[in-house]
C-alpha positions as CSV (number, residue, x, y, z in Angstrom):
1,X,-4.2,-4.8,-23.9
2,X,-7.8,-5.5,-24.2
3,X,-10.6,-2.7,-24.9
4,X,-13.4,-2.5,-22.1
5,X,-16.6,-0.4,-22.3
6,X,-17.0,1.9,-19.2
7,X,-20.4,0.8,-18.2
8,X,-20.4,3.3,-14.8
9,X,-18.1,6.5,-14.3
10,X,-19.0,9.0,-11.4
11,X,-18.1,10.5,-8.0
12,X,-20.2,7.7,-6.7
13,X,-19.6,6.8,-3.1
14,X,-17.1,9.6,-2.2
15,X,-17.9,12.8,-3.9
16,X,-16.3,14.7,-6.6
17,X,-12.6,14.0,-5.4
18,X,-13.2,10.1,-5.7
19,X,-14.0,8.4,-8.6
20,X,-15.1,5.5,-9.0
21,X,-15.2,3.6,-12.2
22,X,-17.2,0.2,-13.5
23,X,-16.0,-1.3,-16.9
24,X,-17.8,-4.5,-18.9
25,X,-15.3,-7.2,-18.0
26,X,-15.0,-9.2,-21.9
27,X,-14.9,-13.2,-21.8
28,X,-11.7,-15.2,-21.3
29,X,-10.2,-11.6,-18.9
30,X,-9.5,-13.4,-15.5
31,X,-7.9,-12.1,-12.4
32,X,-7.0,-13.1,-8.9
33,X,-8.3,-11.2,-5.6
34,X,-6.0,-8.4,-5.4
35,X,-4.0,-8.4,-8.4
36,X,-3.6,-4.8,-10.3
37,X,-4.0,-4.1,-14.0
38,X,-3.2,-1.0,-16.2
39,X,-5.7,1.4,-17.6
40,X,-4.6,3.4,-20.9
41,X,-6.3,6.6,-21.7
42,X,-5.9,9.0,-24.2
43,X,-4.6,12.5,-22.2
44,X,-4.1,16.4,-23.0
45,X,-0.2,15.4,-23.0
46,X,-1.0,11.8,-25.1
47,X,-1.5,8.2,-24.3
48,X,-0.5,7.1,-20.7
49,X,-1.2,4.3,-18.7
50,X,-1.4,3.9,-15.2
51,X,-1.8,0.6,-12.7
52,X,-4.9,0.5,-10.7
53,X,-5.9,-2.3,-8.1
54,X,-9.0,-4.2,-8.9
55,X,-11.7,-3.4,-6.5
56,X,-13.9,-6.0,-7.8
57,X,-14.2,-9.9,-7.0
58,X,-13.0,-12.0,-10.4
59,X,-16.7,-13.5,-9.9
60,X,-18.1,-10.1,-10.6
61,X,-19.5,-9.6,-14.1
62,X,-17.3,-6.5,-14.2
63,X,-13.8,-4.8,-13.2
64,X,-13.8,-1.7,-10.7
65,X,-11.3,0.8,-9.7
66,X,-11.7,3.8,-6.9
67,X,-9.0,6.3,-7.0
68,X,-9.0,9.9,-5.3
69,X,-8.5,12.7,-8.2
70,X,-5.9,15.5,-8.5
71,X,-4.8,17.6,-11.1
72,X,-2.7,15.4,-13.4
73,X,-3.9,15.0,-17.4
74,X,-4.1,11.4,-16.5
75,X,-6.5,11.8,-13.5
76,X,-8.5,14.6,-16.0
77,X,-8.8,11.8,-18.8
78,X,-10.1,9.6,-16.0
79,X,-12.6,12.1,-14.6
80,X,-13.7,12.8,-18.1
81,X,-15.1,8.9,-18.4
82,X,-18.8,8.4,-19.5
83,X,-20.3,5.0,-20.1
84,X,-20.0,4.0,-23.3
85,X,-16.3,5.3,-23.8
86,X,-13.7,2.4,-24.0
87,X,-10.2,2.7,-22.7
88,X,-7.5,-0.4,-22.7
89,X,-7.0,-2.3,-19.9
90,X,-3.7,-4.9,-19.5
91,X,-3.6,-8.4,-18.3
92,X,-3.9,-8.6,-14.6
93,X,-0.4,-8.6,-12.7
94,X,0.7,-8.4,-9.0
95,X,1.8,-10.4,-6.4
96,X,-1.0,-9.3,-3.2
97,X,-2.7,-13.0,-3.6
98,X,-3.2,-14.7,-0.7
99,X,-1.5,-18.5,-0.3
100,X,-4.2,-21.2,0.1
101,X,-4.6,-21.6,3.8
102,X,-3.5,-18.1,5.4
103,X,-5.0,-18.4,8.7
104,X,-6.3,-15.3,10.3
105,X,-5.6,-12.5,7.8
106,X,-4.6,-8.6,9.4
107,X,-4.9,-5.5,6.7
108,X,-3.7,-2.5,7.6
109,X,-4.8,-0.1,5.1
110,X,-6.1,3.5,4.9
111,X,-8.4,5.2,2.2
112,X,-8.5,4.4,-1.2
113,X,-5.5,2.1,-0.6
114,X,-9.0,-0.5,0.6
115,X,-9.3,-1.7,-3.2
116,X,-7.2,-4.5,-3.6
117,X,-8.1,-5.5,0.0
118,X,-12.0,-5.0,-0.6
119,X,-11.5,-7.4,-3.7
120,X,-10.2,-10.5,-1.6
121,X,-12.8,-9.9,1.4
122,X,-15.2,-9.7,-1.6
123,X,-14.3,-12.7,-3.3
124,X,-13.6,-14.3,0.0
125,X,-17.7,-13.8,1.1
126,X,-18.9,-14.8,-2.8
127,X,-17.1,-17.8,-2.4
128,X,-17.7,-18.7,1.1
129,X,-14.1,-19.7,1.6
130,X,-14.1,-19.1,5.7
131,X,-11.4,-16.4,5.8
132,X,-11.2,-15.3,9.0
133,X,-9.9,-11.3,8.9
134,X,-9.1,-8.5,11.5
135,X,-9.3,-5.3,9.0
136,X,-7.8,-2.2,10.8
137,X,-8.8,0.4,7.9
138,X,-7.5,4.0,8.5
139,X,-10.0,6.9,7.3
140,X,-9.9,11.0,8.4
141,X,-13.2,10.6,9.9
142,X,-16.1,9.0,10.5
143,X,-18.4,11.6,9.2
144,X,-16.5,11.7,6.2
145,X,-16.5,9.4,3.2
146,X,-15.3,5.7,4.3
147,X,-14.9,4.1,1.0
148,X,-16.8,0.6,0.8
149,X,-17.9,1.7,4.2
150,X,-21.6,-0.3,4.4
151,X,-19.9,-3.6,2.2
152,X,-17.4,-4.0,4.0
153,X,-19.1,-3.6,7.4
154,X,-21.8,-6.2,6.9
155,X,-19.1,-8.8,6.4
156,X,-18.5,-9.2,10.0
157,X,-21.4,-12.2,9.7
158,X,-18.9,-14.1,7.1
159,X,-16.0,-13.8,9.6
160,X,-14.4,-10.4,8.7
161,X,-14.5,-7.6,11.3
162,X,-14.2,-3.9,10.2
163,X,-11.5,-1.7,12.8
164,X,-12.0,1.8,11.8
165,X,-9.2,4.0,13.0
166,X,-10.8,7.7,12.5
167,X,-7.8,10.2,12.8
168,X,-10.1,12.9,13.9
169,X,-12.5,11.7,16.3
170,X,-16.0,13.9,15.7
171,X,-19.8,13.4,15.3
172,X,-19.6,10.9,18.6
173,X,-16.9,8.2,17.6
174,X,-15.8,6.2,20.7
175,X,-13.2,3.7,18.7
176,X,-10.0,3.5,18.1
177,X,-8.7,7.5,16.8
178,X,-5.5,8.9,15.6
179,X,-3.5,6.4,12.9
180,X,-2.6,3.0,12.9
181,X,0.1,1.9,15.3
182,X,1.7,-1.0,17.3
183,X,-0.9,-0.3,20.4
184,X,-3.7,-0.2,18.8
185,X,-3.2,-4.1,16.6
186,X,-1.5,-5.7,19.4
187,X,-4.9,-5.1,21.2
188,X,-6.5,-8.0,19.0
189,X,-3.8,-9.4,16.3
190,X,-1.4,-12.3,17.0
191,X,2.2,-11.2,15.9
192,X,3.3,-14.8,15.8
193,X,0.5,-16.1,14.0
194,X,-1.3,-13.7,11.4
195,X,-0.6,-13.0,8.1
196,X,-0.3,-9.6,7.8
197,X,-1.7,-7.3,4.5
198,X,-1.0,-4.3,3.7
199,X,-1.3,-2.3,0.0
200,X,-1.1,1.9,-0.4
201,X,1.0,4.5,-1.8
202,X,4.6,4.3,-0.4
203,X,4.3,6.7,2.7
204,X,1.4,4.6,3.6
205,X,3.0,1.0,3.2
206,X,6.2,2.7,5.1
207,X,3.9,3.3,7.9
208,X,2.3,0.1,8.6
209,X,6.1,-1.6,7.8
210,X,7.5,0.8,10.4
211,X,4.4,-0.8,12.5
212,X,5.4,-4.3,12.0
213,X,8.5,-3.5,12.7
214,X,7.7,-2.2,16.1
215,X,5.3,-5.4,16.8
216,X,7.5,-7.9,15.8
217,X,6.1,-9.6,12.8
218,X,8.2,-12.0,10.9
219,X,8.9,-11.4,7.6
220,X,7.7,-14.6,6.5
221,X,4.1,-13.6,8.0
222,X,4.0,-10.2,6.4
223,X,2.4,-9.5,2.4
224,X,3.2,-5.9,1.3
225,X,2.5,-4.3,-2.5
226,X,3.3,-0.4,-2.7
227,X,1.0,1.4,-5.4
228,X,3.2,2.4,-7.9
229,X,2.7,4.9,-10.8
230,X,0.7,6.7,-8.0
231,X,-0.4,10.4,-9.6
C-alpha cells in the first residue's frame, strides 16, 4: 500500500449520490488504462478496503475514482474525504487492458461502470494511439447526470463515438431508449470483427454477456471484468 493525499473530494459531476474523488498520484505509482486498485479507509466498523477502477489516464498527474454512494460505513468513510486527508491505495491490478492492435473497440457499459472505460478512451486521445471505438453507454436519462458526459462526447474528433442509450426517453431525446440489447449494437457493431468491452457490477456485465450471447460474439473477441467488492 502506498499513502496518497486526496487533493479533490466532492459530489462533483453527479450530485450528492456520486462522488467523485482526485488523489496526488506519488512518483514510481504506474498503471495501465483500465486496471483497478484498492482504496483503504479507516470506517465506523474499522479499516476496510475496497477495489475501485481508475478513471484517470496513467499520463494524468493524478488517480481518480467515481462511485455512486449508499449507506455502507465504507461509502460514509468515503463521502467523509476532504483534501488533505490520505488514505492507502494498492498497486494497480486487473486484467481490462487492451492487446496492442484491437481493431475497432465496442463498450457496452452503463453508469458509473464508464470508469475503467473512460480511462482507456482517455489515455487512448492523450496519446494519440488511433483507437477507433463504438461506445454504447447506458444512462437513466438524458436530463439526468451522464457521468463524463461532455469528455467523453468531444472525443468523437479522435475516432471515438458516444451511443447513449437513455432508458427513459424525456426532455426531447430521439436516440436510441430503453437498455442495451442485441438490436440496438448490431445496427453499427461487427460481431465477427470487434473486440468487445464491457466492465460493471455483476447484474450489469450478465446483461451485456446475455447480449453477446444473443449477437454471436466469439469468445475470443469478447473482454469482460465484473466489479467486485461492489457496496
Amino acid at each position: 500500500m502506498v499513502r496518497f493525499e486526496v487533493t479533490f473530494a466532492g459530489a462533483g459531476m453527479c450530485g450528492q449520490d456520486v462522488r467523485t474523488c482526485r488523489f496526488e498520484k506519488p512518483d514510481g505509482y504506474a498503471f495501465r488504462p483500465g486496471q483497478f486498485f484498492s482504496l483503504t479507509l479507516n470506517t465506523r466498523d474499522g479499516e476496510q478496503s475496497k477495489p475501485f477502477s481508475h478513471a484517470a489516464a496513467p499520463g494524468d498527474s493524478f488517480i481518480e475514482l467515481t462511485t455512486r454512494l449508499s449507506d455502507s460505513s465504507f461509502k460514509r468513510a468515503l463521502a467523509e474525504l476532504e483534501p488533505g486527508d490520505t488514505v492507502a491505495v494498492s498497486e494497480a491490478a486487473g486484467r481490462l487492458v487492451l492487446p496492442p492492435d484491437p481493431g475497432r473497440v465496442v463498450f457496452l457499459v452503463g453508469g458509473v461502470g464508464i470508469t475503467p472505460v473512460r480511462s482507456i478512451v482517455r489515455d487512448a486521445v492523450q496519446r494519440a494511439t488511433g483507437l477507433c471505438a463504438l461506445l454504447y453507454f447506458g444512462n437513466r436519462s438524458p436530463i439526468s447526470c451522464v457521468p463524463y458526459r461532455a469528455e467523453l462526447e468531444s472525443y468523437g474528433m479522435h475516432g471515438i463515438e458516444v451511443i447513449h442509450v437513455f432508458e427513459i426517453a424525456e426532455g426531447g431525446w430521439v436516440g436510441d431508449s430503453g437498455y442495451i440489447t442485441p438490436s440496438i449494437v448490431s445496427q453499427r457493431a461487427d460481431v465477427n470483427a470487434d473486440l468487445f468491452v464491457t466492465a460493471g457490477p455483476p447484474a450489469m456485465v450478465a446483461a451485456m454477456e446475455s447480449c453477446m450471447d444473443a449477437l454471436g460474439v466469439p469468445a475470443d473477441h469478447r473482454l469482460i471484468e465484473r466489479f467486485s467488492g461492489y457496496a
